[in-house]
Residue, then its C-alpha position, 0 to 999 in steps of 0.5 A: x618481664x620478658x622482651x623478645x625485641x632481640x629475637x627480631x634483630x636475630x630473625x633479620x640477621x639471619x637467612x630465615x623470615x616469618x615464612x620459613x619459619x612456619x613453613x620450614x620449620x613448622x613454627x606457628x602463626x600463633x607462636x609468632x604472633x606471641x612473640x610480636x605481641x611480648x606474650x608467654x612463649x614456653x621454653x621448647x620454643x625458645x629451645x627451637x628457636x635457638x636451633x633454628x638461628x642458631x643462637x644463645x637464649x639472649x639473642x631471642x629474649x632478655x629479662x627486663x624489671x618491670x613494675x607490673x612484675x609478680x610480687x614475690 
């Protein structure tokens, strides 16, 4: 499964907040909720996200073995 708990440690590290982040940059309230709630977010998201942090793919999330996995 994916975790998005580094995107909030980034998020507090930086000079933005979930305010200028939808008002700012336009993100969506429900992109965000996703993100909270360990949702599916798309790749251009996380690519937006990087760019707005300015950060690497692994300060907004990290993959974590998990039992309810999809079985290969």
């Amino acid at each position: 499964m994916i975790d998005y708990s580094p995107f909030w440690k980034t998020l507090e590290n930086s000079d933005e907040n979930w305010y200028t982040l939808t008002t700012k940059h336009h993100m969506s309230h429900s992109t965000l909720h996703r993100l909270k709630h360990g949702k599916d977010i798309s790749m251009k998201t996380v690519n937006d996200l990087c760019r707005i942090l300015n950060c690497e793919i692994g300060d907004i999330c990290r993959y974590v073995a998990s039992e309810d996995d999809q079985k290969l």
